[in-house]
DRENSE-863554 format. One record per residue (C-alpha): residue in one letter; x, y, z. Coordinates in steps of 0.001 Angstrom, whole numbers, plus 500000, padded with zeros to 6 digits. Layout:
aXYZ;...
***
This chain:
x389510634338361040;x389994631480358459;x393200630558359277;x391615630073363165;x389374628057361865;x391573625953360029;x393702625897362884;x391099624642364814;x390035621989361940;x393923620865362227;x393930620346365963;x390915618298365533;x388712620958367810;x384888622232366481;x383016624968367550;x379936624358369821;x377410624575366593;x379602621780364664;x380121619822368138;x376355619691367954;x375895618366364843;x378417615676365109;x375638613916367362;x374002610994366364;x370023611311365024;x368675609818368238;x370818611935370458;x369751615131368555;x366702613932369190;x367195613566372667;x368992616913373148;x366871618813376040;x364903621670375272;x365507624991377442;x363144624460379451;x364095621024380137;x367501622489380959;x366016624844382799;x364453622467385041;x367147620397385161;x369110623244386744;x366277624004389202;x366224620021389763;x367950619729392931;x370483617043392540;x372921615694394702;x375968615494392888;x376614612337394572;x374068610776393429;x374441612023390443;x377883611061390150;x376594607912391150;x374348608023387903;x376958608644385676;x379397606065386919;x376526603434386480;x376525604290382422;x378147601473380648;x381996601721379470;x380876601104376220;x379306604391376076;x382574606784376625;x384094604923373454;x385946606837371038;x384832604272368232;x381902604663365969;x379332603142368652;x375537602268367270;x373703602671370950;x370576602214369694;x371675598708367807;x373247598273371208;x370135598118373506;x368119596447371024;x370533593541371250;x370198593504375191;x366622593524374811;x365592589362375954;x363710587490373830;x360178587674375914;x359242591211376319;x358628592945379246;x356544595953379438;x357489597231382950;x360811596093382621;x361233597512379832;x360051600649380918;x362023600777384034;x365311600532381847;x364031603459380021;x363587605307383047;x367295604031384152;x367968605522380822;x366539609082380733;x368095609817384305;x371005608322383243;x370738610733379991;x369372613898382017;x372535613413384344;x374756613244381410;x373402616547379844;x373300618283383126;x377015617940382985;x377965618869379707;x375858621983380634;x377332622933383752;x380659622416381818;x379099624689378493;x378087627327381330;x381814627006383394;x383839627549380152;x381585630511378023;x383872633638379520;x387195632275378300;x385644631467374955;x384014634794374330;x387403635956375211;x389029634041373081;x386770634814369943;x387600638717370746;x391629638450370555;x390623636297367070;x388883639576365939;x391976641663366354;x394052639653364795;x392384639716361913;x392578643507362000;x395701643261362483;x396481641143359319;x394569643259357236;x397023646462357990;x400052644015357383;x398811643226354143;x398455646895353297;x401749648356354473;x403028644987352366;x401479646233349201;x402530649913349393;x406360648706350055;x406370646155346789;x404846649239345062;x408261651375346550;x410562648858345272;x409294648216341903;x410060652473341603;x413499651921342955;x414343649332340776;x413469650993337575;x415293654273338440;x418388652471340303;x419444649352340842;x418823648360336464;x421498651387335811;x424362650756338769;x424019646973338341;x423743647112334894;x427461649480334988;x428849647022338047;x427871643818335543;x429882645343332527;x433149646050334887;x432889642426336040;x432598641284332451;x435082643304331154;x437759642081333821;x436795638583333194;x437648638972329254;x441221640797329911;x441955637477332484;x440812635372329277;x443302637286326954;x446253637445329117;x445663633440329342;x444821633274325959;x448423634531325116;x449680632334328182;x448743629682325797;x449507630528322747;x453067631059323961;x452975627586325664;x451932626328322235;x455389628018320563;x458186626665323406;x458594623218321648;x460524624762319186;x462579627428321909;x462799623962323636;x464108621921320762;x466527625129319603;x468012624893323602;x468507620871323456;x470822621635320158;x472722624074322625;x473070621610325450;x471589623592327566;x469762621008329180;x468981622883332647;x467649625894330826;x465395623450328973;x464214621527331602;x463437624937333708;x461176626060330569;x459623622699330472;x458417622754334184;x457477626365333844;x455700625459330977;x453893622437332699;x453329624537336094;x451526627393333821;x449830624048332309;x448172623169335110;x446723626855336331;x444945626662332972;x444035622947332844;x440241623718332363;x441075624935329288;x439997622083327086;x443219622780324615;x445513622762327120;x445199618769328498;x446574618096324579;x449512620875325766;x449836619010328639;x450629615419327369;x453077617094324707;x455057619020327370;x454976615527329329;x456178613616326073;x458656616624325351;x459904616451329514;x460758612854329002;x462351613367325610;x464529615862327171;x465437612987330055;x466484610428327430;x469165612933325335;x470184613985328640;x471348609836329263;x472532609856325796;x474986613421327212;x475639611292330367;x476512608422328726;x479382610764326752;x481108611735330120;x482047608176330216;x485403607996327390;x485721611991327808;x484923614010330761;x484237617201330507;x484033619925333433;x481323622289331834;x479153619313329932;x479123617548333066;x478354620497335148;x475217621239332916;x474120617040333115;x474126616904337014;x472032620326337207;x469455619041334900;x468933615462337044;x468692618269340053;x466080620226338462;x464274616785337484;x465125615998341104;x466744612678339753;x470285613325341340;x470044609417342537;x468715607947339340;x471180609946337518;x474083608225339473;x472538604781338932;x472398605753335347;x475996606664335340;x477092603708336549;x475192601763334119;x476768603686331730;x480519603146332638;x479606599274332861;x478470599351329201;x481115601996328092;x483582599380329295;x481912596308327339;x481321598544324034;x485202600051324212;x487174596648324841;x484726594881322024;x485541597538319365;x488989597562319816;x489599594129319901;x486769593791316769;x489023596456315230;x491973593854315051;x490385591110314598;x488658592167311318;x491911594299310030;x493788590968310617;x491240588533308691;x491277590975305872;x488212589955303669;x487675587261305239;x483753586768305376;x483555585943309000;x480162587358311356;x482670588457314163;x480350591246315402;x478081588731316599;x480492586626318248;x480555587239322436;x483910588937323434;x485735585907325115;x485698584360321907;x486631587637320200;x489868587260322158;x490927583781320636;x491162585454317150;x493962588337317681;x497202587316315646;x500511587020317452;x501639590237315193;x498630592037316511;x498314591354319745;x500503594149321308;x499411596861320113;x495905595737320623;x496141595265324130;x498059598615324412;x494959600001322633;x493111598182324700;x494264599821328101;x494474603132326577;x490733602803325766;x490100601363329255;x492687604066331112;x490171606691329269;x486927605563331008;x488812604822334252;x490374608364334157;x486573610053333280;x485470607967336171;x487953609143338645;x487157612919337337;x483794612449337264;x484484611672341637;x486895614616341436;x483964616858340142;x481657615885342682;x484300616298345691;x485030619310344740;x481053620109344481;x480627618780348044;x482988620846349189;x481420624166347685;x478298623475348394;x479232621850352216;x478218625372353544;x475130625607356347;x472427624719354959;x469984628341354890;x467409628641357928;x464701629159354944;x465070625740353285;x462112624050354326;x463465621079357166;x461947618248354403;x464188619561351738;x467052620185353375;x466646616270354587;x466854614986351248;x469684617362349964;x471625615347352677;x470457612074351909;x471013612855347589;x474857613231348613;x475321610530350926;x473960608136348470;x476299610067345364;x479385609518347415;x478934605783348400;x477632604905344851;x480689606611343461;x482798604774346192;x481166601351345806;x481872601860341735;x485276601914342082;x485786598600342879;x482444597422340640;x484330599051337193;x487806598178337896;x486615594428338326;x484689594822334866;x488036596095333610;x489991593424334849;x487417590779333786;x488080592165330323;x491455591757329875;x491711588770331781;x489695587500328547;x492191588803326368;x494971587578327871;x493867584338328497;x492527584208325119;x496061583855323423;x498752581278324326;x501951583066324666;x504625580807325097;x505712581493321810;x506484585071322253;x509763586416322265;x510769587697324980;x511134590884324584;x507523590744323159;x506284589188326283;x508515592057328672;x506230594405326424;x502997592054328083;x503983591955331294;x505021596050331446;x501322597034330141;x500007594872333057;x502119595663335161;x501237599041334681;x497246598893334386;x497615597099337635;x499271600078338929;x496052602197337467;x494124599880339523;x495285600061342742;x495659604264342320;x492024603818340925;x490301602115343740;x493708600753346382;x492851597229344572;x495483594340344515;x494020593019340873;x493765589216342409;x492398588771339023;x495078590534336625;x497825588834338766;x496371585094338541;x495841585210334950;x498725586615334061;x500677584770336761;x498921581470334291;x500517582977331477;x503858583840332716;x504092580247334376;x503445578822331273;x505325580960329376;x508489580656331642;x509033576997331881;x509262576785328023;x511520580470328167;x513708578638330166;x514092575467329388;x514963576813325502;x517739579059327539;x519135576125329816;x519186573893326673;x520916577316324955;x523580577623327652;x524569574060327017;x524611574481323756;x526832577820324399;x528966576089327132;x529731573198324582;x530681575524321704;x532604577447324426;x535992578071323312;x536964580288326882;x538449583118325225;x538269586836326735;x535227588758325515;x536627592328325565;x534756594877327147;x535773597914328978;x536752598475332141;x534329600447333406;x531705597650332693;x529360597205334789;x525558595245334579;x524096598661334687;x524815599077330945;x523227595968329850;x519970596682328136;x518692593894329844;x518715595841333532;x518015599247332670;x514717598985334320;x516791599156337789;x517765602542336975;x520632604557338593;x520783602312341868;x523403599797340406;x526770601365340509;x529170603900341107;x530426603869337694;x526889605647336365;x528425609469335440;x526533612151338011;x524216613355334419;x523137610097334233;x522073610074338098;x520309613190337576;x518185611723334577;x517660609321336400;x516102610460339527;x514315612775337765;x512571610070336165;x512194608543339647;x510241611695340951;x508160611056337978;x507251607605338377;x506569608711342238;x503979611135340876;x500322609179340491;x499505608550337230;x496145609929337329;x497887613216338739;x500476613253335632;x498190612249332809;x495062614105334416;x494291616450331403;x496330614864328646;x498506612140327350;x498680607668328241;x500334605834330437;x500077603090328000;x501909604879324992;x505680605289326726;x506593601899325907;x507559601092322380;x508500604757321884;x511019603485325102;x512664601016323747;x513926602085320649;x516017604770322738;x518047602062324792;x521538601978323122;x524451600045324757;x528110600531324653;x529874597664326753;x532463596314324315;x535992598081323799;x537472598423320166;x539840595169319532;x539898594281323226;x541932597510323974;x540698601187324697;x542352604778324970;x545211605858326485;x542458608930328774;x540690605493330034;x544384603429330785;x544880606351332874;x541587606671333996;x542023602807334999;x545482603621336526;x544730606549338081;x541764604632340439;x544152601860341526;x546074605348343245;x542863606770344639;x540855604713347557;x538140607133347464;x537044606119343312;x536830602686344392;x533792601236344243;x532756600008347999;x531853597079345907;x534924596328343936;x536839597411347460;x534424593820348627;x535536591612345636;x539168592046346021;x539233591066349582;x536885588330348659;x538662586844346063;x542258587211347668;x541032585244351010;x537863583215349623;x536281584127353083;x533444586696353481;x534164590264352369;x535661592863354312;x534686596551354754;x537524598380353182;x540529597358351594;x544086599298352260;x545634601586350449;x549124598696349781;x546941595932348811;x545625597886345956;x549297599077345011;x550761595573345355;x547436594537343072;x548797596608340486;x552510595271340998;x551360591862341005;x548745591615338171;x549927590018335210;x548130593012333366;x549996593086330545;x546918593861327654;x546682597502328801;x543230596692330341;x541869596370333528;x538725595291332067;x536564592028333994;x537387588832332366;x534354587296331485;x533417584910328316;x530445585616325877;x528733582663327620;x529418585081330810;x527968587833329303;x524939585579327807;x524119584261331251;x524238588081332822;x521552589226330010;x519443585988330981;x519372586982334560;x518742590336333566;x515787589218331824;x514401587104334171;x514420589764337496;x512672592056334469;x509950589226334207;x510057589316338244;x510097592976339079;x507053593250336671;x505390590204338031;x505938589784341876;x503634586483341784;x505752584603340196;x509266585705341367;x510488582381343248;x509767580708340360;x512095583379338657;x514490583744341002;x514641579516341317;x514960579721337590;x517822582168337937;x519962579829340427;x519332577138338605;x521427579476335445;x524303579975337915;x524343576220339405;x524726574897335674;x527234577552334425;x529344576602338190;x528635573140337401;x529767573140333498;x533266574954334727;x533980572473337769;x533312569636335255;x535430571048332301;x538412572373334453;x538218571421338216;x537124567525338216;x539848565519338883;x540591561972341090;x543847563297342369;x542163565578344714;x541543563258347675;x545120561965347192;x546744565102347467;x545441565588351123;x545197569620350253;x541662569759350860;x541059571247347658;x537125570822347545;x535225572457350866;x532301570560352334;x530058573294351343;x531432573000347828;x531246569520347852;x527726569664348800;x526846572243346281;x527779570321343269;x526307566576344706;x523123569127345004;x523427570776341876;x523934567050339693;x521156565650341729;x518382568572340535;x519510569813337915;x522040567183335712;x520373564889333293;x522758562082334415;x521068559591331817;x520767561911328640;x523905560640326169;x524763563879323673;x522449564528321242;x520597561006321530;x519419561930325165;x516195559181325300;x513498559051327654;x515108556415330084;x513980558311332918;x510572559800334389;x509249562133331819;x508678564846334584;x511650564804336611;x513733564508333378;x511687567254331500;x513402569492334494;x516921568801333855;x519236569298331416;x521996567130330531;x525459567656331868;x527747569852329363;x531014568662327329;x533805570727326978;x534786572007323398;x537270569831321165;x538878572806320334;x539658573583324058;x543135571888324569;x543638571316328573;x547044569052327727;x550119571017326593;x552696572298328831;x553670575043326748;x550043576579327181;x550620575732330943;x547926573164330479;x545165575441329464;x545774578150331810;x544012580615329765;x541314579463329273;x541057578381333145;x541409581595333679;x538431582956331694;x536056580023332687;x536849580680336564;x537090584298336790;x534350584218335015;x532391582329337341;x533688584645340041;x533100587920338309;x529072586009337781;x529514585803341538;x530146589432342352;x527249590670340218;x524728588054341751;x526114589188345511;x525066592919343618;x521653591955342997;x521123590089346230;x519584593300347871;x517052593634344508;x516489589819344802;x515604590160348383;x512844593055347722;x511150590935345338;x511094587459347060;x508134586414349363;x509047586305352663;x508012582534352562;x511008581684350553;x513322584067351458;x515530581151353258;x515588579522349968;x517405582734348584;x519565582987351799;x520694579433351246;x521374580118347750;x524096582815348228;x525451581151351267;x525727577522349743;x526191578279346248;x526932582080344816;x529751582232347576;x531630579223346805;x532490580167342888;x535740581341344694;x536289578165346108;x536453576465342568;x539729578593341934;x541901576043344301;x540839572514341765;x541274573800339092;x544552575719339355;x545850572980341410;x545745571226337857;x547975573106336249;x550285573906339922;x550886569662339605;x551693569568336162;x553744573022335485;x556718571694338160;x558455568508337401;x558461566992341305;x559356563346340471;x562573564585339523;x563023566394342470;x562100563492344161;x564657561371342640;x567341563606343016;x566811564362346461;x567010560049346577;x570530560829345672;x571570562759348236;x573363561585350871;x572276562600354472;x574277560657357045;x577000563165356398;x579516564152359516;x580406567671358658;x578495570981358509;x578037571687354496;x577743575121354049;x576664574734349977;x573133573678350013;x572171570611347000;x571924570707343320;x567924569689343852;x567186573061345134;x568401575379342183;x566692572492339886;x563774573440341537;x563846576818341700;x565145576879337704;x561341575006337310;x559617577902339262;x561793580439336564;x560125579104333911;x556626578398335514;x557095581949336242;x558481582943332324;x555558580935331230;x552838582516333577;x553918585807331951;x553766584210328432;x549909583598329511;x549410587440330527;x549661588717327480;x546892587158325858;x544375586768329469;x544946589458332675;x545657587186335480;x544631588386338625;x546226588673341930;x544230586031343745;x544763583773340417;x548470584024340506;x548403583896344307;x546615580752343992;x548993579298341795;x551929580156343286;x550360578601346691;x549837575355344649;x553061575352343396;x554618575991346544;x552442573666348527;x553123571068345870;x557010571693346207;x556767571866349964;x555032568539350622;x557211567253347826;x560637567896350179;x558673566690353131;x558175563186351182;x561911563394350156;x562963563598353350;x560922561070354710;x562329558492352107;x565945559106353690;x566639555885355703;x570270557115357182;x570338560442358633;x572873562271361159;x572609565376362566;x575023567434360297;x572449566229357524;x569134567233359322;x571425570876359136;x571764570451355152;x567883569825354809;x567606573160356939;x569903575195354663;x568470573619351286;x565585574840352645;x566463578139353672;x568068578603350122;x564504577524348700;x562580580144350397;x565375582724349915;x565103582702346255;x561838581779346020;x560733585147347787;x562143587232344357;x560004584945342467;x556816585663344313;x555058588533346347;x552990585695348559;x553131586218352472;x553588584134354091;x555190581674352011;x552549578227352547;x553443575519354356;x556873576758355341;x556254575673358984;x554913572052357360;x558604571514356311;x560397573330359005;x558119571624361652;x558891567860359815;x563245568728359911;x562957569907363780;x560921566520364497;x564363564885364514;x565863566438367540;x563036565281369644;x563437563361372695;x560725560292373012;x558160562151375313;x558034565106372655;x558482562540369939;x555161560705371352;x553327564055371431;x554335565416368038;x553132562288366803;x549414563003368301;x549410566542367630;x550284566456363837;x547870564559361839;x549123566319358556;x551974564098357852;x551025560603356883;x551887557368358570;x554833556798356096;x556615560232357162;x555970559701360937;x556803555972360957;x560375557161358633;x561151560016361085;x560572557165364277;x562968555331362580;x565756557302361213;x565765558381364916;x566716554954365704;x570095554661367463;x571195558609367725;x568463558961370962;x565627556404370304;x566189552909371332;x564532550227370240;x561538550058372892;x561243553289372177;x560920553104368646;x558170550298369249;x556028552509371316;x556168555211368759;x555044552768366231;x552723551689367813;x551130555390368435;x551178555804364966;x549716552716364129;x546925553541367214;x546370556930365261;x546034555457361721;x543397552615362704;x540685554527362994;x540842555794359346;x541108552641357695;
***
C-alpha cells in the first residue's frame, strides 16, 4: 500500500482528502456544504448556460501558477466604491463559483466506481506481497542449511584440486627456467664445437620458451641475455664466414649457411660474404707484400704498416720482387679458388634442394625460399666480376709500383708468365679479358722492350763487328726446337722431335687444356710450376769439335736415301734455295741424290751452317715471340722488333759481302727490284746513316735517331782480298747461308707469328715475309758474283782471243789455245772450291751459284771477244762454233749445272752472222741483251760478205734508234 502511495506521490497524483487540502484558505472556505451540494444537484441547470458560466471565468483562473485570487479582485476593485456594483460582481462570482463546484462534483460522482475499484486490486496486492516475502524468508533459511552441509565441503575439495594443479604448472615452469638459466654455458660449450646451427636452434628454443613465461619477472633479465647471447653467436659466426674466404671448407661451410637459415639471414649472410672476400683480398695482398718489404729493410725503423698499399708497392727490391708477386698470386689464387667453391657449394645445393617445393609449406614461405636463392645466385654471379677487379686492381699496384726495365730478361719472362697466367685464372674465374692486367702490364712491357731491344740491336752490332764468319758447329739434327729460348712452343716445331718427346709433350698439352680450377681444385698452385720449370730445361745443340759419330753420319746419310725422313720442310728449303723462287711441294728422289754428289761436304757433317751471331739472333727471336705469346697486346710491337733483327743482320751481310759498284756494269741483274727495295727500306728505318763508330753524336733528331742503330763494319780480321782463300769464300759462305738458314726458320715461325698478330697488322707481317724474309736467297747472286769475277782471269782471255785470227779460209778442225786456258782456270777454281770444303760445307745452290757466275762471266766474256774481231769470214764464224763446243764439252765434267747458262747468249751472238738484212734488222730489235758495241761490231764485220753499205747504215741506225732512249 506504501509503495502505491509513493507511486502516486511520484506521478504527481493525490488522493481526494490531500486534493482537498491543497486548496487555498478562502476556497476551503468556500467549499459547499452537503446540503448546498445537494441543492445544487436539485438546482435545475441548463448545462448551456452553465457552460456559458464557466467559459465567462477569467483565464487567469485555470493557471497552473501560484495565483493569489483574492489579491486579484481586490486590485480590480475601482477606486470609488460601489455597493451594488460591488455586490452584483459577487453575485457574478458565487454562480460563477457554484457552477464551478457543480462540475467538479458531477466529475467526483462520474469517476467513484473505478476508484473504489482501483483501491480493491491495491488491497490484494499487498496480500500478495506479504506471501512473497514469506516464501522468500523460508528459502534463504533452506540455503543457509545447504551451504553448511554442502557446497563449504565439495567447493572446499574442488578449490584444493584447482590449487594443487596450479602449483605443479608453477614447478614444471619453475624448472623450465632454471634450465633456461643453465644453456649459456651448453651454448658457449657448442660455439667451441662449431656447431653453430645446433646453437642457434637452442638459442631460439630458449627465447620461444622465454616468451611463454615472460610474466615471470626473472625471466625479462633471461630474455635480454639470450638476446645478447643470439647476437654474440651472429658475430663468431662472421668471424667462421670470414675463414671460408683463404680456405674453403665443405663441412664448415655447410654448418655457416645453415645457421644464417635458421637466423633466416641467408641474404645478409651473402652480403656479408662478399664483404668478406673484398677485405680478405686487401688484408692478403698487404701482408704479403708487408712481408717483403720489412724482410728486405732488415732493421730498418720504418712505420710501413701504416703506409696505404700503392705505396707499399714502391718499396719491393729488384731481388725480391719475384717471388713476392708469385706469393702474391698464390695468396690471391687461394681466395679466388674458395670463391669459386664457395659457388660450387651452392650449385650443387640448388640442385639438391631444386625438388617441388611440399604442398604443406605455407604459400608465404615457400615465396621467400625462392626469392633467398635468386638473390644467392646473382650476388654470387655479380661477385665474380666485383673480386676479380679488386684482384686485378691489386696487382696492377704492384706492378706498376716497380720500374722494370732493368730486369733481365729471363727475370722479366718469369713476370710476364705469372700474368700471363693469373690472367688465365681470370677469365676461367669470371670469362673476364683483364683490360686492366693487360694495360698495365702492356705499360711495363712497352717500356721494358724498347730499352731490351735497343741493348740487343746495339749487341748485334757489336756481335756483327767482332764477327769473324766462322762455322759454329752444331749437329745436324738441329733444329730451333732445342733452343731453350722456344721451348714454350712445345712439340709443334719439327719432325726431328723423337716420338717420347711428342708423347711428353702432348700429355702436357691435355694438361694445360684441363681448367686450372679443375686441376688444382683440392690441392696444389698454379703459381708454383715456374722456377721449379726452369731449372729442368737442358740443351744439347752443339756437336763435339764440329764433328759427331759415325751412328749419326749414317743417320745423316741414310735420310738423303729415304724421301719419306725428310722433313716436308727441309724438302721446301732445298727447292727454295736451288731456284730462289717460291717453294715447291715435294722434291724428287735425284735431286736429293745429286745433292749429295754435288755438296762439297767434305767435314763429315751435314749440319746447318750458321755463325754464333746466327745462333745469337735465333735465341733473340726466340725470346721476343716468348715476350709475345705471353703478352698478345703488345705483339706488333714484338714482332716489328723481330724484323727489324732480321733487316739489320740481312743488311750487315749485303754491306760486308754483297755491296759492290760493278753490279750495274755487269748487266747480270744481280740485285732484284724487290731486293733493291728492301735494303733502300731497311737503311732508311733502321741505319743510323750519320752515327761515325764509336763517336756516333747527336747530329740528327733525338727521336728518329734514338730508333736506329748505326750501320755495322766488317771485322779487320775478316780478309775478303786473297785469291788463294778464293777471296773470302768461306766466310761468304757462313755469312749468307746463314742468312738463308735465318730465312727458313723465320718462314717456320710464320704460321706462330700469324696466330699472335692482330688482324689489323697482319699485312704488315705479310709484307714482311714477302719483301724481306724471302729475298735472303736473293743476296746469294752479289755476293758470289764477287768472288765468280775475281777467281777466273778473263782479261787474259780477252787478250788472247785479240790474237786470234778469224778471217781464216779453211775449216780448222783444232779449236784455240784460249779455250783450254780457260778451262785450266775453271780446274783450279774448281781445285780451290774443294780446298774451301774442307774447312765450310758448301751447298748445292752455293756451288751452283758460283759455277753460274763463273760461267756467265766466261760466256759474256767470249761474246765481248768476239765482238772485238773486226775481220771475220765464214770458216772463222765455224772456229768460234767449235771453240765453243770444246768449252761446253769439257766444261760439263767440271760441273753438274743444267743447263749450262747463257749457252744460247753465245750460240745466238755466232749464228747472228749468217743473217740476211731483214733477219739482221729483227735480231737487232728482238735482242736487247747484247750492247750497242756487239750489235754495231756484228753489223759491221757483216760488211761486204752479204751486207752492203746501205744496208749497214740502216742497221746502224736501228741500233742507234734502240740505244737513244736509254741515254
Amino acid at each position: 500500500m506504501q509503495k502505491i502511495k509513493s507511486l502516486m506521490a511520484r506521478q504527481g497524483l493525490k488522493s481526494p482528502q490531500e486534493s482537498m487540502a491543497d486548496l487555498s484558505p478562502v476556497e476551503n472556505l468556500r467549499i459547499p456544504s452537503k446540503e448546498e451540494l445537494r441543492e445544487l444537484r436539485e438546482q435545475p441547470i441548463d448545462p448551456q448556460a452553465e457552460q456559458e458560466i464557466i467559459d465567462s471565468i477569467e483565464e487567469v483562473y485555470f493557471s497552473n501558477d501560484s495565483f493569489d485570487m483574492v489579491q486579484h479582485e481586490l486590485e480590480k476593485l475601482p477606486p470609488e466604491l460601489n455597493l451594488q456594483e460591488l455586490e452584483e460582481y459577487r453575485d457574478k462570482l458565487k454562480r460563477q463559483q457554484a457552477a464551478v463546484s457543480k462540475k467538479v462534483a458531477d466529475l467526483i460522482l462520474e469517476k467513484q466506481p473505478a476508484y473504489v475499484k482501483e483501491l480493491e486490486r491495491v488491497t490484494a496486492l499487498q496480500t500478495n506481497l506479504q506471501l512473497a516475502a514469506v516464501i522468500c524468508t523460508n528459502a534463504r533459511r533452506q540455503l543457509s542449511v545447504a551451504k553448511e552441509g554442502f557446497t563449504e565441503a565439495s567447493l572446499g575439495l574442488l578449490a584444493n584440486q584447482r590449487r594443487r594443479q596450479l602449483l605443479t604448472g608453477l614447478l614444471k615452469s619453475l624448472r623450465t627456467i632454471k634450465t633456461l638459466q643453465r644453456t649459456d654455458v651448453r651454448l658457449s660449450e657448442m660455439l667451441e664445437e662449431e656447431d653453430y646451427p645446433g646453437a642457434i636452434q637452442l638459442c631460439l628454443e630458449c627465447q620461444k620458451a622465454a616468451s611463454t613465461f615472460k610474466h615471470y619477472s626473472c625471466i625479462s633479465e633471461l630474455n635480454s641475455k639470450l638476446q645478447d647471447t643470439l647476437e654474440q653467436i651472429e658475430e663468431q659466426l662472421d668471424v667462421a664466414l670470414s675463414k671460408t674466404c683463404k680456405h674453403f671448407d665443405v663441412s664448415h661451410y655447410t654448418k655457416v649457411q645453415l645457421a644464417y637459415t635458421l637466423l633466416g639471414k641467408t641474404q645478409t649472410a651473402m652480403d656479408q660474404l662478399h664483404m668478406h672476400f673484398t677485405q680478405a683480398i686487401h688484408n692478403t695482398v698487404f701482408q704479403v707484400v708487408l712481408g717483403y718489404v720489412e724482410l728486405c729493410a732488415g732493421n730498418a725503423d720504418t712505420k710501413f704498416q701504416k703506409m696505404q698499399y700503392k705505396d707499399l708497392c714502391t718499396h719491393i727490391t729488384l731481388d725480391s720482387y719475384i717471388p713476392c708477386l708469385t706469393d702474391l698470386c698464390k695468396a690471391l689464387w687461394e681466395v679466388m679458388l674458395s670463391y669459386h667453391r664457395t659457388m660450387q657449394w651452392h650449385e650443387e645445393h640448388d640442385r639438391q634442394e631444386n625438388t617441388p617445393i611440399p604442398d604443406d609449406v605455407p604459400a608465404a614461405e615457400s615465396d621467400e625460399l625462392v626469392v633467398d636463392r635468386s638473390y644467392v645466385k646473382k650476388k654470387l654471379e655479380h661477385g665474380l666480376t666485383r673480386i676479380w677487379q679488386d684482384v686485378q686492381l691489386k696487382v696492377k699496384a704492384y706492378i706498376l709500383g716497380t720500374d722494370m726495365s732493368n730486369f733481365k730478361y729471363d727475370d722479366f719472362i718469369v713476370v710476364l708468365d705469372v700474368i700471363s697466367r693469373l690472367m688465365q685464372v681470370g677469365e676461367e674465374f669470371c670469362g673476364s679479358k683483364s683490360e686492366v692486367l693487360q694495360e698495365s702490364i702492356k705499360r711495363q712491357s712497352i717500356n721494358y722492350f724498347k730499352n731490351y731491344h735497343r741493348a740487343r740491336l746495339e749487341e748485334l752490332r757489336m756481335f756483327l763487328e767482332n764477327e769473324t764468319w766462322e762455322l759454329c758447329p752444331v749437329k745436324s739434327n738441329f733444329n730451333i726446337a732445342q733452343l731453350h729460348e722456344f721451348k714454350f712452343m712445345g712439340q709443334c716445331r719439327s719432325p726431328s722431335v723423337s716420338p717420347s718427346r711428342q708423347a711428353v709433350s702432348s700429355t702436357a698439352l691435355a694438361q694445360e687444356e684441363l681448367l686450372l680450377f679443375q686441376q688444382y681444385l683440392q690441392e696444389g698452385n698454379p703459381f708454383e710450376m715456374h722456377i721449379e720449370h726452369k731449372e729442368e730445361e737442358t740443351e744439347d745443340v752443339l756437336a763435339s769439335n764440329g764433328y759427331e759419330s759415325d751412328e749419326l753420319e749414317k743417320s745423316v746419310y741414310q735420310d738423303y736415301d729415304s724421301d719419306s725422313d725428310v722433313p716436308e720442310e727441309l724438302k721446301q728449303d732445298y727447292v727454295d734455295e736451288q731456284t730462289g723462287d717460291a717453294p715447291l711441294k715435294s722434291v724428287s728422289r735425284e735431286t736429293i741424290r745429286s745433292k749429295k754428289k754435288s755438296d762439297y761436304n767434305l767435314n763429315k757433317t751435314n749440319a746447318p751452317i750458321l755463325t754464333n751471331t746466327t745462333l745469337n739472333v735465333i735465341r733473340l727471336v726466340g725470346k721476343y715471340m716468348q715476350m709475345m705469346n705471353i703478352l698478345k697486346p703488345i705483339a706488333f710491337d714484338v714482332i716489328h722488333c723481330v724484323s727489324q733483327l732480321f733487316d739489320y743482320y740481312l743488311y750487315a751481310v749485303y754491306t760486308f759481302f754483297g755491296r759492290n759498284d760493278m753490279y750495274e756494269s755487269s748487266g747480270l741483274g744481280l740485285i732484284s727490284s724487290r731486293l733493291r727495295t728492301t735494303l733502300n727500306r731497311i737503311q732508311e728505318s733502321l741505319i743510323d746513316m750519320e752515327a761515325v763508330g764509336e763517336n756516333a753524336g747527336v747530329l740528327g733528331p733525338a727521336e728518329d735517331r734514338k730508333e736506329k742503330v748505326p750501320s755495322p763494319h766488317l771485322s779487320q780480321l775478316v780478309v775478303l782480298t786473297s785469291s788463294g782463300t778464293l777471296y773470302g769464300l768461306a766466310q761468304r759462305v757462313v755469312a749468307t747461308e746463314s742468312l738463308v738458314f735465318l730465312a727458313e726458320q723465320f718462314e717456320s715461325l710464320q704460321s706462330h707469328l700469324d696466330t699472335m698478330m692482330p688482324a689489323a697488322k697482319k699485312p704488315f707481317l705479310q709484307q714482311f715475309y714477302s719483301q724481306t724474309v724471302s729475298t735472303a736467297s736473293e743476296l746469294r747472286k752479289p755476293i758470289y758474283w764477287i768472288v765468280a769475277a775475281k777467281a777466273i782471269d778473263y782479261e787474259q782471255m780477252l787478250l788472247m782471243m785479240t790474237g786470234v785470227k778469224w778471217d781464216i779460209r779453211e775449216i780448222m778442225s783444232q779449236h784455240n789455245v784460249y779455250v783450254d786456258v780457260l778451262l785450266k782456270e775453271f780446274e783450279q777454281f774448281n781445285k780451290r772450291l774443294g780446298d774451301v770444303s774442307r774447312h765450310v760445307r758448301i751447298p748445292l745452290p752455293v756451288s751452283n751459284v758460283l759455277w753460274e757466275h763463273c760461267i756467265r762471266l766466261a760466256n759474256r766474256t767470249l761474246v765481248e771477244g768476239y765482238a772485238n774481231v773486226k775481220k771475220c769470214s765464214n770458216e772463222g764464224r765455224a772456229l768460234m762454233q767449235l771453240d765453243f763446243q770444246q768449252f761446253l764439252m769439257k766444261l760439263e765434267k767440271l760441273t753438274d749445272l743444267r743447263p749450262i747458262p747463257d749457252k744460247e747468249f753465245v750460240e745466238t751472238y755466232i749464228k747472228a752472222y749468217y743473217l740476211t738484212e731483214n733477219d739482221m734488222e729483227q735480231f737487232i730489235k728482238n735482242h736487247r741483251e747484247y750492247s750497242m758495241k756487239q750489235l754495231a761490231n756484228l753489223v759491221n764485220v757483216c760488211l761486204g760478205s752479204h751486207i752492203n753499205k746501205k744496208a749497214r747504215q740502216k742497221l746502224l741506225a736501228a741500233i742507234d734508234d734502240i740505244d737513244r732512249p736509254k741515254r
